[in-house]
VEXDOLUM-394937 format. One record per residue: residue number from 1; x, z, y of N, C-alpha, C, O, CB in turn. Coordinates in nm, 3 decimals, decimal comma, always signed. Glycine has a CB too. Example, Ala and Ser with C-alpha at 12.3 -4.5 7.8 and 13.67 -1.06 7.14 Angstrom:
BEGIN
+-----+---------+---------+---------+---------+---------+----------+---------+---------+---------+---------+---------+---------+---------+---------+----------+
!  nr !  n.east !    n.up ! n.north ! ca.east !   ca.up ! ca.north !  c.east !    c.up ! c.north !  o.east !    o.up ! o.north ! cb.east !   cb.up ! cb.north !
+-----+---------+---------+---------+---------+---------+----------+---------+---------+---------+---------+---------+---------+---------+---------+----------+
!   1 !  +1,319 !  +0,780 !  -0,569 !  +1,230 !  +0,780 !   -0,450 !  +1,320 !  +0,780 !  -0,330 !  +1,424 !  +0,846 !  -0,332 !  +1,131 !  +0,905 !   -0,447 !
!   2 !  +1,285 !  +0,708 !  -0,225 !  +1,367 !  +0,714 !   -0,106 !  +1,290 !  +0,787 !  +0,003 !  +1,341 !  +0,804 !  +0,114 !  +1,408 !  +0,572 !   -0,060 !
+-----+---------+---------+---------+---------+---------+----------+---------+---------+---------+---------+---------+---------+---------+---------+----------+
***
This chain:
BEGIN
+-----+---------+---------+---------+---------+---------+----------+---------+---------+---------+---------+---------+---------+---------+---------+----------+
!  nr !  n.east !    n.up ! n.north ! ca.east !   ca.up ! ca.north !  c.east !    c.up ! c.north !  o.east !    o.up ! o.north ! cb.east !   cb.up ! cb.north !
+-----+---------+---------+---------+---------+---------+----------+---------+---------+---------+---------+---------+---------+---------+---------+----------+
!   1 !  +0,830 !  +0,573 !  -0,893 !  +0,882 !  +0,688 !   -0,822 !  +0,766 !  +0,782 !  -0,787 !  +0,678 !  +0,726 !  -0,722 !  +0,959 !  +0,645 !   -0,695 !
!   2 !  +0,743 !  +0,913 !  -0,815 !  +0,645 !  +1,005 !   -0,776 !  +0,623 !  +1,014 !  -0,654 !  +0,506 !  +0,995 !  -0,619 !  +0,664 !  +1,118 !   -0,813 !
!   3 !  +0,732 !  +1,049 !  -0,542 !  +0,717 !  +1,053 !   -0,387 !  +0,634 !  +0,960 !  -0,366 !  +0,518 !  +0,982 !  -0,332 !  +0,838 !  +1,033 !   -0,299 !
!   4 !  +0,698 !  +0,804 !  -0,391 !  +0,624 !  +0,705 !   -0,329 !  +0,464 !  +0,684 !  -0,378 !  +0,381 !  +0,651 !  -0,294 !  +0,704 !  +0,580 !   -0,350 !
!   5 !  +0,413 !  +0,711 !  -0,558 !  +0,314 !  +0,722 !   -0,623 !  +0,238 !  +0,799 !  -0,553 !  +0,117 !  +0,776 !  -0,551 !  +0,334 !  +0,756 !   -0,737 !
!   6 !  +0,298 !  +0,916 !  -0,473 !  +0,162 !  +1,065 !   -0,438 !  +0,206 !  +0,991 !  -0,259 !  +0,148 !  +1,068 !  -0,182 !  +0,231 !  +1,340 !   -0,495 !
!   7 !  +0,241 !  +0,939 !  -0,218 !  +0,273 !  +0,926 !   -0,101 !  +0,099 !  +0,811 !  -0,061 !  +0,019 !  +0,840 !  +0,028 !  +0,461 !  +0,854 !   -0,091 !
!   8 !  +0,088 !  +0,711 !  -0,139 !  -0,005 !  +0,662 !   -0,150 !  -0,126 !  +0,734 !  -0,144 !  -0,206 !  +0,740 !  -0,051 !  +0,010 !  +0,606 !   -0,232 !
!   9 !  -0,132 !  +0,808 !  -0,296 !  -0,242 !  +0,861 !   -0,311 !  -0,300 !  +0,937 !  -0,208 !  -0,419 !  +0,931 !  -0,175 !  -0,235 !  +0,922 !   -0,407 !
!  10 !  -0,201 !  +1,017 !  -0,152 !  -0,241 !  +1,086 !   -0,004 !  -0,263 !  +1,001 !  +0,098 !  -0,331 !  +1,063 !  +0,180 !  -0,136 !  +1,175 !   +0,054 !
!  11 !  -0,238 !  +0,869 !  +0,144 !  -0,308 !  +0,753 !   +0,209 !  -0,150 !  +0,744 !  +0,284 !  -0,160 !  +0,660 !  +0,374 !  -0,481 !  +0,782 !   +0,316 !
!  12 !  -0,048 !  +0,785 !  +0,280 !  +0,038 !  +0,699 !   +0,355 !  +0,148 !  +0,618 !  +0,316 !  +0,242 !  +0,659 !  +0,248 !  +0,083 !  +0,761 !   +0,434 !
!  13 !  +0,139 !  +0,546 !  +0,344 !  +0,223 !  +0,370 !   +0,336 !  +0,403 !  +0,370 !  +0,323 !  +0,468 !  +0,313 !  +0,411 !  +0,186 !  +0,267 !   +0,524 !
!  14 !  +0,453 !  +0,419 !  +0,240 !  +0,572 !  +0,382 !   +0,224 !  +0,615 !  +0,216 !  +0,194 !  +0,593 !  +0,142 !  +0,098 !  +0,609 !  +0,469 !   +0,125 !
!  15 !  +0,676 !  +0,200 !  +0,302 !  +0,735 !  +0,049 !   +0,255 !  +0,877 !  +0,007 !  +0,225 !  +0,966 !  +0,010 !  +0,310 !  +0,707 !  -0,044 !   +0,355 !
!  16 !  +0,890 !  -0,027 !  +0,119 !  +1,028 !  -0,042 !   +0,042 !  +1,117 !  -0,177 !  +0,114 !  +1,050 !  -0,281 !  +0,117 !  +0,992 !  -0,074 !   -0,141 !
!  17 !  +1,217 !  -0,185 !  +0,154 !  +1,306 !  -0,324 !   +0,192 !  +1,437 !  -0,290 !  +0,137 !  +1,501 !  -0,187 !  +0,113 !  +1,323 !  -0,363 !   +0,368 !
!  18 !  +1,464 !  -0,496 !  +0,118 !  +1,589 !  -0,440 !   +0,059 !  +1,750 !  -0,447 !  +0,184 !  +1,763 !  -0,530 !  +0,274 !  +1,611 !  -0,549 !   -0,101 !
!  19 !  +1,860 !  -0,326 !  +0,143 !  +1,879 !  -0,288 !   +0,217 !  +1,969 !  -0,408 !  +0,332 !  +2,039 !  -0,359 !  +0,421 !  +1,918 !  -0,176 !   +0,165 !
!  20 !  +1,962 !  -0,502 !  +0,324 !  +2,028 !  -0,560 !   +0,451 !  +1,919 !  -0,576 !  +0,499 !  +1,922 !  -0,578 !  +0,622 !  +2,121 !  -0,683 !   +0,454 !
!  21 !  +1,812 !  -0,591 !  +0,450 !  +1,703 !  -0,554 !   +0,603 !  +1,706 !  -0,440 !  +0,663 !  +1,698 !  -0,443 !  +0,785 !  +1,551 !  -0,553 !   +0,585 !
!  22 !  +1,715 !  -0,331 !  +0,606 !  +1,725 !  -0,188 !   +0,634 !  +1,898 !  -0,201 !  +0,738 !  +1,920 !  -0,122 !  +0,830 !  +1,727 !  -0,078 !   +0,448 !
!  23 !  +1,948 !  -0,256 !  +0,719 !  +2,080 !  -0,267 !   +0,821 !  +2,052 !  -0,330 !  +0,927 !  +2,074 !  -0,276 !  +1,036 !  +2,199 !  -0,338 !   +0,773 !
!  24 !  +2,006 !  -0,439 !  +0,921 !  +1,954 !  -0,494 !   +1,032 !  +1,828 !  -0,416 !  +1,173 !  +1,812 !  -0,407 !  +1,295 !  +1,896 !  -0,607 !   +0,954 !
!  25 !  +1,783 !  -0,386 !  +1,072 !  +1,704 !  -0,258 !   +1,179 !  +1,755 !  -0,132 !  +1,189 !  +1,691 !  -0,035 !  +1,230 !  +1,559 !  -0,218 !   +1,138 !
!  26 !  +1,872 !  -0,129 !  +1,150 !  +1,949 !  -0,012 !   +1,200 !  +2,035 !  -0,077 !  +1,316 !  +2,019 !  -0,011 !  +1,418 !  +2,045 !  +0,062 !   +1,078 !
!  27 !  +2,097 !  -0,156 !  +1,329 !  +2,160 !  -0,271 !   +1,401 !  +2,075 !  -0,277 !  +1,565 !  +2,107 !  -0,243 !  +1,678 !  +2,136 !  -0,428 !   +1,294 !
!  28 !  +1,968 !  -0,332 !  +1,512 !  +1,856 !  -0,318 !   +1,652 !  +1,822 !  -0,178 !  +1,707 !  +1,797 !  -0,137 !  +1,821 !  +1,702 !  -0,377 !   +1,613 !
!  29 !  +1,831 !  -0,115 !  +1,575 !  +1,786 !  +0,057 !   +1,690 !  +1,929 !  +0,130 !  +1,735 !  +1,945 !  +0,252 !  +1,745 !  +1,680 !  +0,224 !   +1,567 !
!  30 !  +2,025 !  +0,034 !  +1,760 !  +2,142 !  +0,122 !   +1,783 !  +2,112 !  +0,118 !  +1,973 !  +2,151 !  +0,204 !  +2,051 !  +2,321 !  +0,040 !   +1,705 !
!  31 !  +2,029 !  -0,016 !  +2,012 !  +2,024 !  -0,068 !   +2,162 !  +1,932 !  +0,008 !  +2,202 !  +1,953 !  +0,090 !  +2,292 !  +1,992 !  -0,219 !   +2,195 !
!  32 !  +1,785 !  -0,009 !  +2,127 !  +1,666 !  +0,029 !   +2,204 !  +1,611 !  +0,140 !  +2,088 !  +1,667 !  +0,167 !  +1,982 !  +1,554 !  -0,114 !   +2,247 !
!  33 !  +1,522 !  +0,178 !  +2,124 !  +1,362 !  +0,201 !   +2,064 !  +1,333 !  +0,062 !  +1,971 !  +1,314 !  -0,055 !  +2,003 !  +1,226 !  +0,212 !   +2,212 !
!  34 !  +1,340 !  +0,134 !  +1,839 !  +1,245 !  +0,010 !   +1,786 !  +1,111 !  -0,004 !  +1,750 !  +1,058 !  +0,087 !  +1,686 !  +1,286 !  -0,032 !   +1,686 !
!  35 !  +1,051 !  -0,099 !  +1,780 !  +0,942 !  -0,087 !   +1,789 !  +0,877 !  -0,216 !  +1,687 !  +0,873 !  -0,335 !  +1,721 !  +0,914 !  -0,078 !   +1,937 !
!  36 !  +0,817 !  -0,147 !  +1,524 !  +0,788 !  -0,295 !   +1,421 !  +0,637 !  -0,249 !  +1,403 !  +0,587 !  -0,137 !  +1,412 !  +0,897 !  -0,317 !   +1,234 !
!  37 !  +0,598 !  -0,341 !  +1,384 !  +0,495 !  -0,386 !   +1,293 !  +0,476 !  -0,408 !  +1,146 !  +0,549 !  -0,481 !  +1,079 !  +0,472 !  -0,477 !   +1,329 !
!  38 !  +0,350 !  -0,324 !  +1,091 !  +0,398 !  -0,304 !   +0,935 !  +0,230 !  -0,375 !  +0,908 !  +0,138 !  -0,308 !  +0,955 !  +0,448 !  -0,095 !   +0,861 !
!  39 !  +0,197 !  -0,496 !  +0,839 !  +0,120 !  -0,560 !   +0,838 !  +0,060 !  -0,524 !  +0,653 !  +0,061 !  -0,609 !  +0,564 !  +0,180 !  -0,699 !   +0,899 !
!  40 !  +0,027 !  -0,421 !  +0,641 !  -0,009 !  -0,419 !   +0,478 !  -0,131 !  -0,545 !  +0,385 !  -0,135 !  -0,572 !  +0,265 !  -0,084 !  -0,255 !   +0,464 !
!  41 !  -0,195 !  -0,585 !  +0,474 !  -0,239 !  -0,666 !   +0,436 !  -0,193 !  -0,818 !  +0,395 !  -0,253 !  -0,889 !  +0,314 !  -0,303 !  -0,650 !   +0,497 !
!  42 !  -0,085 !  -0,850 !  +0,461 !  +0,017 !  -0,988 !   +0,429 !  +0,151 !  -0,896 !  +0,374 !  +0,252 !  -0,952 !  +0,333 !  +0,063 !  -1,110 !   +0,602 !
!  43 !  +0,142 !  -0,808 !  +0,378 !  +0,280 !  -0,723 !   +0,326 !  +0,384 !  -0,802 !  +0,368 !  +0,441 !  -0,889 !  +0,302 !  +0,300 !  -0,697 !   +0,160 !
!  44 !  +0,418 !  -0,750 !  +0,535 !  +0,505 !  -0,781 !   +0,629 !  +0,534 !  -0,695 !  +0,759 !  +0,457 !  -0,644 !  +0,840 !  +0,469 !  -0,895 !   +0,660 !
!  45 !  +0,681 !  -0,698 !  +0,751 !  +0,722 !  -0,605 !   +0,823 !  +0,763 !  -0,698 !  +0,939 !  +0,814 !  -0,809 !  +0,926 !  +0,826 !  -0,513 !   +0,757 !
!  46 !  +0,733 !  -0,637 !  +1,054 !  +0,810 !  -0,781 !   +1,179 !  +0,843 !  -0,719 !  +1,265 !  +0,819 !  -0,599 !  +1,281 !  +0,717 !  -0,912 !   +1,259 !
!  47 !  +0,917 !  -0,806 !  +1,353 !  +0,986 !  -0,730 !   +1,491 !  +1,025 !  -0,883 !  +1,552 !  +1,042 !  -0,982 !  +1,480 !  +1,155 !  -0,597 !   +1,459 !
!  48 !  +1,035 !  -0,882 !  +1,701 !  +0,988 !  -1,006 !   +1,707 !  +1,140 !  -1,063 !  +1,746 !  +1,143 !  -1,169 !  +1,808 !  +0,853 !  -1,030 !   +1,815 !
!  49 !  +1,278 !  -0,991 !  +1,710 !  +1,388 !  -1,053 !   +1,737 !  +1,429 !  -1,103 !  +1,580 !  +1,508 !  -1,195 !  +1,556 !  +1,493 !  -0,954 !   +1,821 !
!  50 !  +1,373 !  -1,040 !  +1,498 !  +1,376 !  -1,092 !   +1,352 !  +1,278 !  -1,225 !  +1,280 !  +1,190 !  -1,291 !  +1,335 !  +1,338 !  -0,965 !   +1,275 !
!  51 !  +1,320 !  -1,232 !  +1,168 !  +1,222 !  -1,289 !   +1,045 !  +1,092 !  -1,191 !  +0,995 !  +1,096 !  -1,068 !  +0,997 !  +1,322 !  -1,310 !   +0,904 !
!  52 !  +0,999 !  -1,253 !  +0,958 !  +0,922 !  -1,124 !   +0,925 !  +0,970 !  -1,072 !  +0,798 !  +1,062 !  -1,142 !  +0,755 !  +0,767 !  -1,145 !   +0,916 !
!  53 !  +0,947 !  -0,995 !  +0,739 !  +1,012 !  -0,876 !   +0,609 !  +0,900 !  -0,878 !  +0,521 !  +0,812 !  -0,816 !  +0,581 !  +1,047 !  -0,687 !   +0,660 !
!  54 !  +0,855 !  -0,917 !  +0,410 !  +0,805 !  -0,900 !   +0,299 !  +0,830 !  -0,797 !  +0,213 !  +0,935 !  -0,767 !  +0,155 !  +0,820 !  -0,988 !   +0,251 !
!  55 !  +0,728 !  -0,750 !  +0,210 !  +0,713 !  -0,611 !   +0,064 !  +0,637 !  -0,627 !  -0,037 !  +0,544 !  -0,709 !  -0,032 !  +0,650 !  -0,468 !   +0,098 !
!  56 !  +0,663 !  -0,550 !  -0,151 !  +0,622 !  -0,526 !   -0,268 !  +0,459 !  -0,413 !  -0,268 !  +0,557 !  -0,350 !  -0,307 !  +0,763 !  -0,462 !   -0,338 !
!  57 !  +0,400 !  -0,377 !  -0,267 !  +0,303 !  -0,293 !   -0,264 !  +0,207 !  -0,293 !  -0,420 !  +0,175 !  -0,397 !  -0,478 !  +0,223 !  -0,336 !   -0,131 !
!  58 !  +0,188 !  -0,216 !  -0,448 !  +0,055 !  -0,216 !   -0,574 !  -0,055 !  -0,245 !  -0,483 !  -0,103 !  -0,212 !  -0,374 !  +0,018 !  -0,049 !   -0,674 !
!  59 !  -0,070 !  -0,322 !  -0,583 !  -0,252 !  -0,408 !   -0,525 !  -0,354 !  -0,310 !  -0,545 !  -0,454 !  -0,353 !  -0,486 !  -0,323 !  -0,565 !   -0,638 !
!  60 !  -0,380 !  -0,190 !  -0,603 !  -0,476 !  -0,076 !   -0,640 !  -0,465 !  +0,027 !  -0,493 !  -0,563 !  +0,069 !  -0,432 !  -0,415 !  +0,013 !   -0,806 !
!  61 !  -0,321 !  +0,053 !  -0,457 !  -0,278 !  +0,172 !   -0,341 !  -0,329 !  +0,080 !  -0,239 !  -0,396 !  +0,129 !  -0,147 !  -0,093 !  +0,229 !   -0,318 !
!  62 !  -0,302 !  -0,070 !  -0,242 !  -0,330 !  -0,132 !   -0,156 !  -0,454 !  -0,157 !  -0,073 !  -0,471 !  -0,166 !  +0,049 !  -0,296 !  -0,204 !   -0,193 !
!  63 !  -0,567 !  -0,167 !  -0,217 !  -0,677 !  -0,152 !   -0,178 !  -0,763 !  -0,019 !  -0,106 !  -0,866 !  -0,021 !  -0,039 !  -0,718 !  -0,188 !   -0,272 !
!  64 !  -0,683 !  +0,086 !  -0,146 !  -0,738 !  +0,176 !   -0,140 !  -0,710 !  +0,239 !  +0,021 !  -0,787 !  +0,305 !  +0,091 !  -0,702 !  +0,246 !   -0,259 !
!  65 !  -0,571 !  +0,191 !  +0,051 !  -0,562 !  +0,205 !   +0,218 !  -0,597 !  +0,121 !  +0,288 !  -0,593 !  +0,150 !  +0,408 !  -0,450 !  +0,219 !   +0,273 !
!  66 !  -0,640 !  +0,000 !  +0,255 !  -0,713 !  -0,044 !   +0,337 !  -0,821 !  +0,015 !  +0,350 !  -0,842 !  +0,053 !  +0,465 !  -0,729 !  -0,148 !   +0,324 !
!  67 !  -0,935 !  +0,048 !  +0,239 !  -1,094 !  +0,077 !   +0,246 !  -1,071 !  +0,233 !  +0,310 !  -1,147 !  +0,295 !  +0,385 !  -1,192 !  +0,070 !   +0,067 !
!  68 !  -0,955 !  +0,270 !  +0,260 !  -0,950 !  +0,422 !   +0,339 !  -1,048 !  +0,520 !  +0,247 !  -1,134 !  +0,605 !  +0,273 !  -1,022 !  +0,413 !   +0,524 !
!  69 !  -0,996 !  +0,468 !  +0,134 !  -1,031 !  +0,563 !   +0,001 !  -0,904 !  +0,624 !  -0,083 !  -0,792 !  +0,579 !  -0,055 !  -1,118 !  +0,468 !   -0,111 !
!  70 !  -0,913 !  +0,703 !  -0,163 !  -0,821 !  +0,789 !   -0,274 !  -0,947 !  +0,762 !  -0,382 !  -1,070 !  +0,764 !  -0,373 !  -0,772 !  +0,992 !   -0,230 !
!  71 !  -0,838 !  +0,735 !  -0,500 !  -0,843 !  +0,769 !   -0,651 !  -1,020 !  +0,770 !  -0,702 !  -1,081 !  +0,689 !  -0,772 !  -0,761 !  +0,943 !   -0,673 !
!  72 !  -1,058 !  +0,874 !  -0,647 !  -1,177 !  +0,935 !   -0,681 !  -1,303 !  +0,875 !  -0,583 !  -1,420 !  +0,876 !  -0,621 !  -1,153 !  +1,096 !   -0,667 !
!  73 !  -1,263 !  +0,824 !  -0,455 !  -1,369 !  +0,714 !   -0,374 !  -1,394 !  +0,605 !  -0,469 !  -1,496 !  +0,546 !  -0,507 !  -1,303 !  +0,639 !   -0,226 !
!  74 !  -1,282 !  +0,598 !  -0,494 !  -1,308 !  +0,423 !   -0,567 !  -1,393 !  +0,490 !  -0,695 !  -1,513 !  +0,465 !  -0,703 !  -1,118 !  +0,304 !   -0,635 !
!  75 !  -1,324 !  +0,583 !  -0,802 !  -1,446 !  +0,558 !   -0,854 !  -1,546 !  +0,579 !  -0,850 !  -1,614 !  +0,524 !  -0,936 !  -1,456 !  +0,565 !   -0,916 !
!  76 !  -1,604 !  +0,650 !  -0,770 !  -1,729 !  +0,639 !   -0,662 !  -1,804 !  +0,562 !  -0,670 !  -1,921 !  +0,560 !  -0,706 !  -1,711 !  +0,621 !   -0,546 !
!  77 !  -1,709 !  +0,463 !  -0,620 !  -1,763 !  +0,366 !   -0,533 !  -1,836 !  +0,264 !  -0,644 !  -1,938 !  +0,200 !  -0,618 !  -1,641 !  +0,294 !   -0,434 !
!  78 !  -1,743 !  +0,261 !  -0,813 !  -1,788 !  +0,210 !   -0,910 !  -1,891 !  +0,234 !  -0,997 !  -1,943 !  +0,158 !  -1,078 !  -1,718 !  +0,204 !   -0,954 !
!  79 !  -1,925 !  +0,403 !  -0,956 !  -2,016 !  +0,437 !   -1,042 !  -2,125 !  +0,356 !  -1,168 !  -2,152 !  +0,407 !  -1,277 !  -2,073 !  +0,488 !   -0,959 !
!  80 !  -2,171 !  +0,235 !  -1,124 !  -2,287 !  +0,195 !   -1,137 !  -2,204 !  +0,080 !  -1,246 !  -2,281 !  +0,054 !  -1,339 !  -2,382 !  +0,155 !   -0,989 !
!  81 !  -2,104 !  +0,024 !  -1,257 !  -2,012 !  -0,014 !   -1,307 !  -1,946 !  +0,095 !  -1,442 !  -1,940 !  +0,063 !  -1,560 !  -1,934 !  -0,042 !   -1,190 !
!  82 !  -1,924 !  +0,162 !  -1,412 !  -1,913 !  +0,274 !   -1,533 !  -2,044 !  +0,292 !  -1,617 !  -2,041 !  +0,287 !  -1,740 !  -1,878 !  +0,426 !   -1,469 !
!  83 !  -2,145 !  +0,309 !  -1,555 !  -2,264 !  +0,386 !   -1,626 !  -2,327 !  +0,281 !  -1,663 !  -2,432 !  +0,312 !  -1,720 !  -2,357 !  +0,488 !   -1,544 !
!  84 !  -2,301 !  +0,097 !  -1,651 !  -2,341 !  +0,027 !   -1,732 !  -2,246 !  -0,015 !  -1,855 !  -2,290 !  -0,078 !  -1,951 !  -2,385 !  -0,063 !   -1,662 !
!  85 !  -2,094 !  +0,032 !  -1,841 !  -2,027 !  +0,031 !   -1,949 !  -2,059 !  +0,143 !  -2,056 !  -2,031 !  +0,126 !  -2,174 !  -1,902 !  +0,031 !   -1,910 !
!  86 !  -2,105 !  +0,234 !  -2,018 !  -2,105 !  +0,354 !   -2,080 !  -2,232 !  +0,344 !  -2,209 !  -2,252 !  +0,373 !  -2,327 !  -2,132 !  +0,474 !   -1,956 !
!  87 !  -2,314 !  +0,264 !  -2,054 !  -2,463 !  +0,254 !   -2,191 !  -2,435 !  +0,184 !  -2,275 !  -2,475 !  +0,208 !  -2,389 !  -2,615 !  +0,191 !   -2,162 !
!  88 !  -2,354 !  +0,071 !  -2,246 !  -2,359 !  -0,085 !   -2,334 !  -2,261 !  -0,002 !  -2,453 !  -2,286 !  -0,042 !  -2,567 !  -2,263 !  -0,273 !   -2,233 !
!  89 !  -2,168 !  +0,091 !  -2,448 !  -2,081 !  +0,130 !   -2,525 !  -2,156 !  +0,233 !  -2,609 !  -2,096 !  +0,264 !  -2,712 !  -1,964 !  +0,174 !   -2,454 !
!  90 !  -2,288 !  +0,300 !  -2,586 !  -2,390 !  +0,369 !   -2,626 !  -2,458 !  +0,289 !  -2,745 !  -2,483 !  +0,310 !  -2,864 !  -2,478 !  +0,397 !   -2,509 !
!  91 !  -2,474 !  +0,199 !  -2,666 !  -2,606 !  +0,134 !   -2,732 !  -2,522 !  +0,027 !  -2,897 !  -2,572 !  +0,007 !  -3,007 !  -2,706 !  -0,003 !   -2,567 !
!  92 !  -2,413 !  -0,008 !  -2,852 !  -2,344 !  -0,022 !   -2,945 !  -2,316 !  +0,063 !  -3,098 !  -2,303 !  +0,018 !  -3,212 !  -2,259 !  -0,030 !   -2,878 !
!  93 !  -2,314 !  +0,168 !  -3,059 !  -2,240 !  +0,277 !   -3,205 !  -2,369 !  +0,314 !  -3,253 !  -2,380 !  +0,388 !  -3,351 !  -2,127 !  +0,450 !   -3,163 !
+-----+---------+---------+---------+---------+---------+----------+---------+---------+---------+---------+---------+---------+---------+---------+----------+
***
């Protein structure tokens, strides 16, 4: 999905459930304020009258909100990793 693809890339966290979880926390916010916890690192959603909620996430977006990088940090961050592929792919032909 693009939304969710550029939603990442721009650093914020869409989290997908399937929908009888999504009922169920409609269910709870009919009483109060709800108030969850979105754990991206165990990819878990919790609330403490529930089960915790498991998600799906790409392991790449994943990394990248955690370190609190986009696209172009990371490869950055690889540089030195590229420019020894690059030579070895040089030195080859």
């Amino acid at each position: 999905d693009i939304f969710f693809n550029n939603s990442a890339k721009n650093g914020l966290l869409l989290v997908q459930l399937p929908e009888d979880h999504i009922n169920m926390l409609f269910d709870l916010s009919e009483d109060d304020l709800l108030h969850l916890a979105i754990d991206l690192e165990k990819q878990l959603v919790t609330h403490e009258k529930l089960d915790d909620m498991p998600f799906d996430y790409d392991p790449f977006a994943k990394h990248c909100l955690i370190n609190g990088m986009d696209q172009l940090d990371y490869m950055l961050s690889n540089m030195d990793k590229i420019d020894a592929y690059e030579a070895k792919k040089r030195n080859v032909v």
